[in-house]
N, C-alpha and C positions, 0 to 999 in steps of 0.2 A: 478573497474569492466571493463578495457580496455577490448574492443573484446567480449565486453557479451551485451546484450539486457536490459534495467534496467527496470525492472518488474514495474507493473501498478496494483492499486489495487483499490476497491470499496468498498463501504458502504452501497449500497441499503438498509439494515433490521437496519440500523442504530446502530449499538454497541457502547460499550463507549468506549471500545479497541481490536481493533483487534492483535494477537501474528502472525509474519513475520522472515522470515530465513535468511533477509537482512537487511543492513544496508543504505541503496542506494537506491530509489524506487521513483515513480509518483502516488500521489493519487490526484484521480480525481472526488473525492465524490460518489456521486449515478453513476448509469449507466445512458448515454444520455435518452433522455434529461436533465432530470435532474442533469448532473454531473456540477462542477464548473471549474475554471480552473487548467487545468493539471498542477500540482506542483511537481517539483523535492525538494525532501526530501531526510537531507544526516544528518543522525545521529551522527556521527562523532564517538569519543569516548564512547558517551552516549547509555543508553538502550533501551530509550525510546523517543518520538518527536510528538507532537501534531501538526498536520495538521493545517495551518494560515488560511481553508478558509472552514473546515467541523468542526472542533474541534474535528477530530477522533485521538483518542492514540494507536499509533502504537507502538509495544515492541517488539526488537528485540529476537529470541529464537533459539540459535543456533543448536537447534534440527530436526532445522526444514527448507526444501529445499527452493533455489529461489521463487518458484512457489505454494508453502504451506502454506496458511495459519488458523489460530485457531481464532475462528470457520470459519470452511469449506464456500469455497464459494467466499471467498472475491477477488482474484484475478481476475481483468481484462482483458480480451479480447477482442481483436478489429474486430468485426465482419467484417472489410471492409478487415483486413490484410489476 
């Protein structure tokens, strides 16, 4: 993902998995306060990758863009950015 931004995602309403269009991303748990520490997650060859520090399952869906996630929502934004 040289040259690209690596997408950040959240869990506030808690799901057991959320589906993502990357393979490469930072989950941050809930939104601040509540979030834990920002983790760079890199799926590799696999489909799937449970977060070390929320236990959220993330599945990659190649259907679906950087910034898309199932269900809706889950993508991060940084209110300061």
């Amino acid at each position: 993902m040289a040259g690209h931004s690596t997408p950040h995602f959240q869990n506030d309403a808690g799901h057991a998995a959320i589906d993502i269009g990357v393979r490469e991303f930072m989950c941050v748990g809930a939104n601040p306060p509540q979030d834990h520490p920002h983790v760079y997650i890199d799926m590799g060859d696999d489909d799937q990758k449970v977060c070390p520090y929320c236990s959220t399952l993330y599945r990659h869906d190649p259907t679906l863009k950087a910034d898309e996630t199932r269900p809706a929502g889950c993508l991060y934004i940084d209110k300061a950015a």
